[in-house]
C-alpha positions in Angstrom: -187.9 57.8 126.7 -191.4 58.9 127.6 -194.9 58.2 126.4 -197.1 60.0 123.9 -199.9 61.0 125.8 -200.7 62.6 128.9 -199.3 60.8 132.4 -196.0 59.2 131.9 -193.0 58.7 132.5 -190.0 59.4 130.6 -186.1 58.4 131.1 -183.9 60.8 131.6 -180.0 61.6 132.9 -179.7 62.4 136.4 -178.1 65.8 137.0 -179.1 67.7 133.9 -180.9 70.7 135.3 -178.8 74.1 135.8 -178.0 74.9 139.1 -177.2 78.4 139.0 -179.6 81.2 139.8 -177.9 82.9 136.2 -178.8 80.0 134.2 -182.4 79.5 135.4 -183.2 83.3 134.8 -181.6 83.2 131.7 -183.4 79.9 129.8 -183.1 79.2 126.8 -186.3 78.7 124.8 -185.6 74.7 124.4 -185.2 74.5 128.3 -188.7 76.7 128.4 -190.2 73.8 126.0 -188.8 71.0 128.3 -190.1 72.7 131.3 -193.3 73.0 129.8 -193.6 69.7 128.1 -192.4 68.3 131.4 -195.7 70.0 133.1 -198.2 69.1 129.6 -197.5 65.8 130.5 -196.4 64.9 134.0 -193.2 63.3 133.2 -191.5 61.4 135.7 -187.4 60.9 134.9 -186.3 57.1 135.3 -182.5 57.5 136.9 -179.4 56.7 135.0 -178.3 53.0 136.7 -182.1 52.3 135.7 -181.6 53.4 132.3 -178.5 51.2 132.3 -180.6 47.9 133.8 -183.3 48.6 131.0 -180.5 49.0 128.4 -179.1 45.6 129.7 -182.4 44.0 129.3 -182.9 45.0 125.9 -179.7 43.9 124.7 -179.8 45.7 121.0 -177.3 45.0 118.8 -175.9 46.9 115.6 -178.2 44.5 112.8 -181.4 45.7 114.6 -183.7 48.7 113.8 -185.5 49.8 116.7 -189.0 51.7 116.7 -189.2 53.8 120.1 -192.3 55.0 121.4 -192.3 58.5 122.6 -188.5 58.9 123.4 -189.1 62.1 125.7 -185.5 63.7 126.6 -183.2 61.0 124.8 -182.0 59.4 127.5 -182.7 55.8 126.1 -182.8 57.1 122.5 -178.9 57.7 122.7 -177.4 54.4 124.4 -180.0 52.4 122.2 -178.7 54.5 119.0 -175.0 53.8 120.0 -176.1 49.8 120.1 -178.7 49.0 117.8 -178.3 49.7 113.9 -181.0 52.1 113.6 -183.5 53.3 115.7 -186.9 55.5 114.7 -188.3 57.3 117.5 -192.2 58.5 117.4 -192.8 61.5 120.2 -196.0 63.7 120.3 -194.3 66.9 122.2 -192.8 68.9 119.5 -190.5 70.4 121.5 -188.7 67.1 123.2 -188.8 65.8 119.3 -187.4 69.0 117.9 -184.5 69.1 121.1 -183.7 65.5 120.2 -183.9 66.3 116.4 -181.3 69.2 116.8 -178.5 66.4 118.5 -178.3 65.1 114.8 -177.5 61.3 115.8 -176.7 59.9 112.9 -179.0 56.7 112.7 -182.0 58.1 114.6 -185.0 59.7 112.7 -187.3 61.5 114.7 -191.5 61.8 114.3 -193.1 64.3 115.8 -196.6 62.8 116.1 -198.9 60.5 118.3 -198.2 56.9 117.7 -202.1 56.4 117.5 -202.2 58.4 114.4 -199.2 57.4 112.5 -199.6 55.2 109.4 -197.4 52.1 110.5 -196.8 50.3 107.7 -195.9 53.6 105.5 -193.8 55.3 107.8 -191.8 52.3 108.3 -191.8 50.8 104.8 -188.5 51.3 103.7 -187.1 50.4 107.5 -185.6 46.7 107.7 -187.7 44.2 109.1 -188.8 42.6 111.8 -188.3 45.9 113.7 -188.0 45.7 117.6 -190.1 48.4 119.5 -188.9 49.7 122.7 -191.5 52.4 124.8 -192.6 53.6 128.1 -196.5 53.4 128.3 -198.9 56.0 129.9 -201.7 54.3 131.8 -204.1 56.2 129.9 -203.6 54.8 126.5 -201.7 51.8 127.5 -204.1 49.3 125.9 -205.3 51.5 122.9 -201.3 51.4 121.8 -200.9 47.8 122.9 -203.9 46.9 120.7 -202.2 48.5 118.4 -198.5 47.0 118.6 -200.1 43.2 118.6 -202.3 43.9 115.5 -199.4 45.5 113.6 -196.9 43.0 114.6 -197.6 40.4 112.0 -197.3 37.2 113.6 -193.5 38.7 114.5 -192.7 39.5 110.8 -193.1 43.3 111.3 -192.1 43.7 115.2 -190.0 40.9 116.9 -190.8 41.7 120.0 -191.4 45.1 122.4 -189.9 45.9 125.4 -192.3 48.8 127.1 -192.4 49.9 130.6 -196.1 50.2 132.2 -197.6 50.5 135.8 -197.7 47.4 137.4 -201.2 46.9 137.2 -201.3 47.2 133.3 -198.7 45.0 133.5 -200.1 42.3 135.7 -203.2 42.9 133.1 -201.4 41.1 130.0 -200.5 37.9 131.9 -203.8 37.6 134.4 -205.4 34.0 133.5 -209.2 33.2 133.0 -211.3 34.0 136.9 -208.9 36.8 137.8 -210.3 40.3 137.8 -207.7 41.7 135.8 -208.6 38.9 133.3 -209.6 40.6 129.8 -209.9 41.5 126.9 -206.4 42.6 126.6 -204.6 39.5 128.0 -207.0 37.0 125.8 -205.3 39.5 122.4 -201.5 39.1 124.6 -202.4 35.2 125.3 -203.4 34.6 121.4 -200.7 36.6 119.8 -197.2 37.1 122.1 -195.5 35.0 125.1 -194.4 38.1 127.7 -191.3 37.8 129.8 -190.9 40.2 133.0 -187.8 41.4 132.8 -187.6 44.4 136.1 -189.7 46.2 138.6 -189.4 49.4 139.6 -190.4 51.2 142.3 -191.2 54.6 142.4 -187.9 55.9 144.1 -186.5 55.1 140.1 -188.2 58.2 139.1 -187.7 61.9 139.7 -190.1 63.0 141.0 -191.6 59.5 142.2 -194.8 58.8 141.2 -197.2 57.2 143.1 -197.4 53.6 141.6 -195.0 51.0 141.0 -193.8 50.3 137.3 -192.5 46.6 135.2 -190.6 46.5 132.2 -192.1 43.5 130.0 -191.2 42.0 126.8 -193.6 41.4 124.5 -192.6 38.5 121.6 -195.1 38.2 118.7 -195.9 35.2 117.1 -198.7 33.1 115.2 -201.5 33.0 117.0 -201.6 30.2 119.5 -205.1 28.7 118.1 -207.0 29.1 114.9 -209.7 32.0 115.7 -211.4 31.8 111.9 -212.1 35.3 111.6 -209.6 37.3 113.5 -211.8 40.6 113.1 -214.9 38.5 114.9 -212.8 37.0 117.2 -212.1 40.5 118.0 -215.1 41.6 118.0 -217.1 38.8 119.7 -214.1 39.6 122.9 -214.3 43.3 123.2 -218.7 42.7 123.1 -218.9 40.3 125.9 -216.0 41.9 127.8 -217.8 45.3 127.7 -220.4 43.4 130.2 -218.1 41.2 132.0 -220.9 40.9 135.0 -223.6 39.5 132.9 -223.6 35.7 131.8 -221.6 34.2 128.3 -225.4 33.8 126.9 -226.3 37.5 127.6 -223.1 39.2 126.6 -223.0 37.3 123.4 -226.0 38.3 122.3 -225.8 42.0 121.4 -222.9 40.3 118.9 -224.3 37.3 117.8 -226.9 39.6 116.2 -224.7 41.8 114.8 -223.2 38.8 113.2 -226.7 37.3 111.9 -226.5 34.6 114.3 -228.2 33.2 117.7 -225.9 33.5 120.8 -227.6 30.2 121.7 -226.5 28.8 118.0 -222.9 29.6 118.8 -223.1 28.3 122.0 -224.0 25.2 121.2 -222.3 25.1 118.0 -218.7 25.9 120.2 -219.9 23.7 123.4 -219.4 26.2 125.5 -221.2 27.1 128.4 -223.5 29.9 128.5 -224.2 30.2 132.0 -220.5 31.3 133.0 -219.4 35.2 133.0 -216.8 36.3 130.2 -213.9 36.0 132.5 -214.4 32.4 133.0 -213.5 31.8 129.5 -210.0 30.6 128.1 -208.4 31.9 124.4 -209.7 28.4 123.1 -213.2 28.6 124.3 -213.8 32.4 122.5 -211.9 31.1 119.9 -214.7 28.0 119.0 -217.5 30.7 119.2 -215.5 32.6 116.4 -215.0 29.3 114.1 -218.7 29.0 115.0 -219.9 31.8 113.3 -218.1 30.7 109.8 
């Protein structure tokens, strides 16, 4: 399992690297593409009793259908395969998705693209729903594909739930509450749309090599949104414009939006009784949510 851009890490099998002076001379060009893949993106290999303790955590079973993101070496792909009904894995190196490809597991497709780009709802139209999505996420584009996997998810009626594995600061990003510095616009979209469990830590001595942060597997499971936004596209939009200047006050952040919407920051504000002297992260999910009803 690793991620589809550059800077993650990937699960792997301990142990599966040739030892013999004969066999490194002699690769094979599918061993050249892992190396090289391996050095495109700076893969880190989670250890086998890790893989085991994520497998555990997961808990698939044979009615499920699983979408993972960027499955890297197989290492999850094949004990998740061997458990879960079906499983559809998206992975932007070609050659770790045509090595995994070539192992011919019966109910695993393999994508060879960047889970950005892919069409969601078409690639996975004839899949059986709610799908569960399992995926190790790069720092990089962490909240780009997280954005992505709560707008998708349909109130839980096209993912159940995702299981990823981020760097400990991401994840202490989706749970931060209002006054926190890691407080924004991604935990207001995690607090409105999904509950997240923590379900393991690990340190960096799970990896080979270890990198230099700490990691959390979380569970992400989607539901309604817990309160009515009107407009989800300007609720969106009214959170990424005031989080994008997070150090100037509600009244002055709003603005540039308000604007953009035909209406007076100080009309909302007053419409939504909310108080336009605090900064953005002072807000709660209910607070940006009366400024979007406001605008209707």
């Amino acid at each position: 399992m690793c991620a589809t851009a550059s800077r993650k890490h990937s699960f792997t099998r301990s142990g599966t690297t040739s030892g013999s002076a004969r066999g490194r001379s002699k690769r094979s060009r599918s061993a050249t593409g892992v190396a090289n893949a391996r050095k495109r993106f700076g893969q880190h290999f989670l250890e086998a009793a890790w893989v085991a303790k994520l497998i555990g955590a997961i808990a698939p079973t044979q009615d499920q259908t699983f979408l993972e993101i960027g499955p890297g070496r197989g290492a999850l792909t094949r004990p998740l395969a061997a458990r879960a009904g079906r499983v559809v894995a998206i992975e932007i190196d070609r050659d770790l998705a045509a090595l995994l490809e070539r192992e011919s597991i019966q109910n695993l497709r393999v994508l060879q693209s960047d889970f950005l780009d892919v069409d969601l709802r078409a690639t996975l139209a004839d899949e059986r729903r709610p799908l569960r999505v399992a995926g190790n996420l790069p720092y990089n584009v962490s909240s780009p594909i997280l954005f992505r996997l709560l707008g998708a998810a349909d109130e839980g009626r096209f993912f159940s739930d995702a299981t990823l594995m981020l760097q400990k600061e991401v994840a202490d990003r989706l749970v931060a509450r209002p006054g926190r510095k890691e407080y924004g616009a991604l935990a207001i979209q995690v607090t409105l749309l999904a509950d997240v469990d923590h379900l393991l830590t690990l340190p960096p001595g799970a990896f080979r090599p270890p990198p230099k942060v700490t990691s959390a597997v979380v569970r992400l499971r989607f539901r309604p949104p817990a309160v009515d936004v009107g407009d989800p596209k300007v609720f969106e939009r009214i959170v990424r414009g005031m989080f994008l200047q997070r150090r100037k006050t509600v009244a002055n952040a709003l603005r540039p939006v308000a604007d953009s919407l035909g209406r007076s920051s100080g009309e909302l504000l007053e419409r939504a009784q909310v108080d336009g002297t605090l900064r953005p992260e002072a807000l709660t999910v209910h607070d940006i949510a009366r400024l979007s009803r406001a605008v209707l």
